[in-house]
C-alpha positions as CSV (number, residue, x, y, z in Angstrom):
1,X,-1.2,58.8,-35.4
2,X,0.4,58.7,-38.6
3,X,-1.3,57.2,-41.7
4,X,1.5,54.8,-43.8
5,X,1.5,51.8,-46.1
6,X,4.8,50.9,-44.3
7,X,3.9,50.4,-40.7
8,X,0.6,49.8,-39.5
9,X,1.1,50.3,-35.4
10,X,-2.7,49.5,-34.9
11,X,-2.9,46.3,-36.5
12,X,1.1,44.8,-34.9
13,X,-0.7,46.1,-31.5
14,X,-4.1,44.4,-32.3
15,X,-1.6,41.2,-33.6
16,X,0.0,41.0,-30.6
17,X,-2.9,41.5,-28.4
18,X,-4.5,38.5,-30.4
19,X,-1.8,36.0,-29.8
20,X,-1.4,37.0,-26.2
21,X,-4.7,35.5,-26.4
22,X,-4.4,32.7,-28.2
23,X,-1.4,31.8,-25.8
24,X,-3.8,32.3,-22.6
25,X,-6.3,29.9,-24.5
26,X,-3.6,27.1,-25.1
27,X,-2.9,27.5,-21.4
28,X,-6.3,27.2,-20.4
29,X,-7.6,24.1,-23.1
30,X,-4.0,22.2,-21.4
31,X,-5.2,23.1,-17.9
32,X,-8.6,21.4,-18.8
33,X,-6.8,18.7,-20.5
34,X,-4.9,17.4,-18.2
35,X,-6.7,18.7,-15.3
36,X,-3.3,20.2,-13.5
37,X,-2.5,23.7,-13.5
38,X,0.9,22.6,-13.4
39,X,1.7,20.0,-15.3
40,X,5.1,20.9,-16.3
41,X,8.4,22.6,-14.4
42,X,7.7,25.4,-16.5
43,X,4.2,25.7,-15.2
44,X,6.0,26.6,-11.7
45,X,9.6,24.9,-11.5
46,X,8.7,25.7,-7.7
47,X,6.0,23.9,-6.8
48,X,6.3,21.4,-9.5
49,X,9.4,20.4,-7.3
50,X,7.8,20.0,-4.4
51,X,5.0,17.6,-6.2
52,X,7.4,15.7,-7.4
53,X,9.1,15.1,-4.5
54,X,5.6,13.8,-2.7
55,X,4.6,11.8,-5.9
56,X,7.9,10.0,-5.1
57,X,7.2,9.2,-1.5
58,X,3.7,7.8,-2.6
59,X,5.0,5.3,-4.8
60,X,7.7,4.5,-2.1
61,X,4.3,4.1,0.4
62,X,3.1,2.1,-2.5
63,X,6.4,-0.4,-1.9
64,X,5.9,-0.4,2.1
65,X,1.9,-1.1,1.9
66,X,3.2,-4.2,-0.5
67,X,5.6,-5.5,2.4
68,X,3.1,-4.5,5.0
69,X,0.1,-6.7,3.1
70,X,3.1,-9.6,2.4
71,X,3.7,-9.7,6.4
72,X,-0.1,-9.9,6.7
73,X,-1.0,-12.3,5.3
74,X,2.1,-14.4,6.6
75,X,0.9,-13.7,10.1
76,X,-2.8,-14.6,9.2
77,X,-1.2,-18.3,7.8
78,X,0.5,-18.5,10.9
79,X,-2.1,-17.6,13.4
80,X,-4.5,-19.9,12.2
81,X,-2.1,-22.8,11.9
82,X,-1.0,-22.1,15.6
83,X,-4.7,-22.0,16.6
84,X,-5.1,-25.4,14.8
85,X,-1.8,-26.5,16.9
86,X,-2.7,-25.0,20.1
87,X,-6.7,-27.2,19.5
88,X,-4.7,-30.1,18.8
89,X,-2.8,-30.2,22.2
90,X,-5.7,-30.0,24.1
91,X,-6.9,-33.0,22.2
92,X,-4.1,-34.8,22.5
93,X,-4.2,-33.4,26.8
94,X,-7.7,-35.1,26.5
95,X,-6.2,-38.5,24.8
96,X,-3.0,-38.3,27.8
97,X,-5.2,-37.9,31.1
98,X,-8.0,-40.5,29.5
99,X,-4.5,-42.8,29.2
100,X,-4.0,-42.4,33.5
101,X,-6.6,-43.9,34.2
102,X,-5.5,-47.4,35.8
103,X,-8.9,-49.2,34.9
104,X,-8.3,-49.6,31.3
105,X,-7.8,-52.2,29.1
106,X,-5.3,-53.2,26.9
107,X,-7.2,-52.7,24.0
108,X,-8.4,-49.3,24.9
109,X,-4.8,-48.1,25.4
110,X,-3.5,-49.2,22.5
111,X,-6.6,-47.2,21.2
112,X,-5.9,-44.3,22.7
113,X,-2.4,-44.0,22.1
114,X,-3.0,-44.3,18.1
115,X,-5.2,-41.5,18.5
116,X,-1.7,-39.6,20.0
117,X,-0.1,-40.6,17.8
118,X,-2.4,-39.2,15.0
119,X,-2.5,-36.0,16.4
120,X,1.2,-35.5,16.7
121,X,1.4,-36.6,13.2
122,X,-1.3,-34.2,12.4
123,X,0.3,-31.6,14.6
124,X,3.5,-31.7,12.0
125,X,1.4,-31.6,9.0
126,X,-0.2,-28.2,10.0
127,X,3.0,-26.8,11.1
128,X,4.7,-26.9,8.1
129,X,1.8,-26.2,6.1
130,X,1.7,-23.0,7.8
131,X,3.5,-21.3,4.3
132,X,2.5,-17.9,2.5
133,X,4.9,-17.0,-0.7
134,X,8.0,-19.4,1.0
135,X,7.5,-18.0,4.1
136,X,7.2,-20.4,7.4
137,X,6.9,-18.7,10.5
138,X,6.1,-21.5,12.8
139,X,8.3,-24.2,12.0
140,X,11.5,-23.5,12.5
141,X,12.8,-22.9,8.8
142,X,14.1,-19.7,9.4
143,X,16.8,-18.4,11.9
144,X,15.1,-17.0,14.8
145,X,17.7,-14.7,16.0
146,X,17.5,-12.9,12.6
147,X,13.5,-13.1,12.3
148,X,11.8,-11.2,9.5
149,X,11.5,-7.9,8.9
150,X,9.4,-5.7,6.4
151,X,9.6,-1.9,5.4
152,X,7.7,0.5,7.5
153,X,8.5,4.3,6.1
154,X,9.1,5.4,2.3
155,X,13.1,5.9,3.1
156,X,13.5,2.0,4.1
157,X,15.0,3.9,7.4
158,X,13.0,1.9,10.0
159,X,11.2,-1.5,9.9
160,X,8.7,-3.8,11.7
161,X,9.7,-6.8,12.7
162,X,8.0,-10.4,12.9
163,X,9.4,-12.7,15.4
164,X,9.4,-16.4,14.5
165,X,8.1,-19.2,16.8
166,X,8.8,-23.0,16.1
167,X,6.0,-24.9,17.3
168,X,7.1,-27.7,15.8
169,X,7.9,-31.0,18.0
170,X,11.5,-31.1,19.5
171,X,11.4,-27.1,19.7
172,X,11.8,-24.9,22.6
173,X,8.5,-24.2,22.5
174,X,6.7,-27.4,22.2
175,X,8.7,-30.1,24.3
176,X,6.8,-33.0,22.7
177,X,8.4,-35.5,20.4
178,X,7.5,-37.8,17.2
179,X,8.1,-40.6,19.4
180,X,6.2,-39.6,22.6
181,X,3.6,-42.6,23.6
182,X,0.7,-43.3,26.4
183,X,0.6,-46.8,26.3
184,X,1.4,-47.0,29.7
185,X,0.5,-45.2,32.5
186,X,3.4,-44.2,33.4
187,X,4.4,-42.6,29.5
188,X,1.2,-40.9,29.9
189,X,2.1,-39.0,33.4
190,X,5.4,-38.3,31.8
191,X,4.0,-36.4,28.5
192,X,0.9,-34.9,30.3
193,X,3.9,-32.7,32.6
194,X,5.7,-31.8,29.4
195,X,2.5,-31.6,27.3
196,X,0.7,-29.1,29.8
197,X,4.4,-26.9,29.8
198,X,4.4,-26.8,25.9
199,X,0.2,-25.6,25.6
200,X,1.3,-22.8,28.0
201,X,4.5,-21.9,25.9
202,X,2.6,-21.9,22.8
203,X,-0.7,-20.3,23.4
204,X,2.0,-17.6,24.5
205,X,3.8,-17.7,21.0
206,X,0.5,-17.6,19.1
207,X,-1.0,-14.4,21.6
208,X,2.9,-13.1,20.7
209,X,2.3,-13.3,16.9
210,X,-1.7,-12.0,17.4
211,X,0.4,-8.8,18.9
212,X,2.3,-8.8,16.3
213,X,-0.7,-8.9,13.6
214,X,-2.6,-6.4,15.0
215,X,0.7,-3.8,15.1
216,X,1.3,-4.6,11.5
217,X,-2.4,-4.1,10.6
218,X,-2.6,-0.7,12.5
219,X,0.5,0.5,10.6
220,X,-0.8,-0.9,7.3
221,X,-3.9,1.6,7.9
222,X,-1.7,4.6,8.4
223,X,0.3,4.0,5.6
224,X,-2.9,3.9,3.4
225,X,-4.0,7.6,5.2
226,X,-0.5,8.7,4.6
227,X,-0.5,8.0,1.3
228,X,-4.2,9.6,1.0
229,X,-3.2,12.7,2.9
230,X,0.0,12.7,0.1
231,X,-2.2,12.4,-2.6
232,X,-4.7,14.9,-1.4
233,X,-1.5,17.4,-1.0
234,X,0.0,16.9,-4.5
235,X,-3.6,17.6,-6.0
236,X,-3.4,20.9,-3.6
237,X,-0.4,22.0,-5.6
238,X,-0.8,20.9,-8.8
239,X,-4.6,20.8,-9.9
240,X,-6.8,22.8,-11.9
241,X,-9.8,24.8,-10.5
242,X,-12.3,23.6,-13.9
243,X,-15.1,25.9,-12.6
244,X,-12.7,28.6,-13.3
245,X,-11.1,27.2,-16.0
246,X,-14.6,26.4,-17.4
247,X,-15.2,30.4,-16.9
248,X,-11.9,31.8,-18.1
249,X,-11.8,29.9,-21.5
250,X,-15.5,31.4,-21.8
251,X,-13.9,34.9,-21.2
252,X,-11.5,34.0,-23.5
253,X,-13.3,32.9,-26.8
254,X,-15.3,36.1,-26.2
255,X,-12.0,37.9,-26.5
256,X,-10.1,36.1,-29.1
257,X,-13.6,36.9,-31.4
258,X,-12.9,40.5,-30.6
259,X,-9.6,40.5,-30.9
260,X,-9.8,38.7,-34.5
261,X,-12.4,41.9,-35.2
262,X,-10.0,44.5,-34.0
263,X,-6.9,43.2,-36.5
264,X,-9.5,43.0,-39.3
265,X,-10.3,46.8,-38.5
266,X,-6.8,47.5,-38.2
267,X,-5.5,45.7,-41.4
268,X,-8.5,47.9,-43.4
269,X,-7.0,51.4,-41.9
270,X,-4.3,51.6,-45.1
271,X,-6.9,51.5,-47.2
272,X,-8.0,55.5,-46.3
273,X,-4.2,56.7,-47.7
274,X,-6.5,55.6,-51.5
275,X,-9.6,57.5,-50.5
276,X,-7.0,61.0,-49.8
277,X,-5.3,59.7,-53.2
278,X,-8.5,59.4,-54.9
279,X,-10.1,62.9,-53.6
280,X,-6.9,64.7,-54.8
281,X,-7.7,63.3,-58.7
């Protein structure tokens, strides 16, 4: 090796060697910082890619599980208002065959009949109570050959849809009217035939929308293991290993120290060209 105060090749390889370092130690302190060994494209423009691409289909999942909760909680309303309307007919069923009986008095029909006529009062009331965030599934308000629908994958490609039932009086469903009346015999024969129709019609609309609940509830829970299986696979691809980390950055404050030594060493090798100067004198 040759000795010069111009060039000193040990101390630009012991330089270079130390910021090679230094540069493995930034990497390291940013993969503990942020916990990601890839936190950037430049990291892996590969892989970094493909975790971007999943983080977006999580926060689409995050959209679906919204829609999935919103339809929910409009089918909870709903069942529990058709449960209240389907207890309510068998009242009023009680009220109607109590009214056939030819023995009564006057009194006692008139009596009976207001208690009807309550019920299908309260019957309305419940109906259109039956409301989560402007949403009526049970009383007609919406079009029922368009029903409702709600999101069901992270590309909006396919949905689930929530069929509407009117339970309200005058429907299809329940064949009972506002001004329905036992105050005869004969009105209560009539309404008991179209009253016993409209309990079988809508027990069957309330099991329908009970169906409906549970399939909505059952794809609400995959959507939640989708989206924990996504996460899970993003962290795959992208997080940091600390223990090694933790072990690396060790390794490498042990070697920055000797690095730092070696330069020092290096930088003193010019000052031998003085001692061969000074012997010569």
């Amino acid at each position: 090796m040759t000795l010069s105060v111009n060039t000193n090749q040990p101390a630009l390889i012991a330089l270079q060697n130390l910021n090679k370092t230094n540069d493995e130690m930034e990497g390291v302190q940013s993969r503990i910082n942020t916990g990601l060994a890839i936190s950037s494209a430049k990291d892996n423009a590969a892989i970094w890619s493909i975790a971007q691409d999943q983080r977006a289909d999580r926060a689409a999942l995050n959209a679906v599980k919204m829609s999935l909760d919103r339809a929910t909680s409009i089918t909870d309303v709903a069942l529990a208002a058709g449960e209240s309307v389907s207890d309510l007919l068998t009242q009023m069923r009680e009220k109607v065959v109590a009214a056939k009986d030819t023995s009564l008095s006057t009194s006692s029909r008139t009596a009976l009949n207001a208690d009807f006529q309550g019920l299908l009062k309260n019957l309305t009331q419940v109906v259109n109570s039956a409301t989560f965030d402007g949403a009526n599934i049970i009383n007609g308000s919406g079009s029922v050959t368009f029903n409702m629908t709600f999101l069901a994958d992270a590309d909006a490609a396919t949905v689930i849809t929530l069929k509407l039932q009117n339970l309200s009086l005058s429907s299809t469903i329940n064949s009972l009217v506002a001004t329905d009346a036992i105050n005869t015999q004969t009105l209560a024969a009539s309404v008991l035939a179209r009253l016993d129709a409209t309990m079988t019609r809508v027990n069957q609309a309330v099991g329908s929308i009970g169906s409906q609940a549970k399939q909505i509830e059952a794809h609400n829970t995959f959507i939640s293991k989708l989206n924990d299986v996504l996460e899970t696979g993003v962290g795959n691809l992208v997080d940091a290993d600390m223990a090694k980390e933790s072990a690396r950055l060790q390794a490498l404050q042990v070697k920055q120290q000797l690095g730092a030594q070696a330069l020092s060493i290096a930088n003193q090798a010019p000052q031998i060209i003085l001692s061969l100067f000074n012997g010569g004198g």
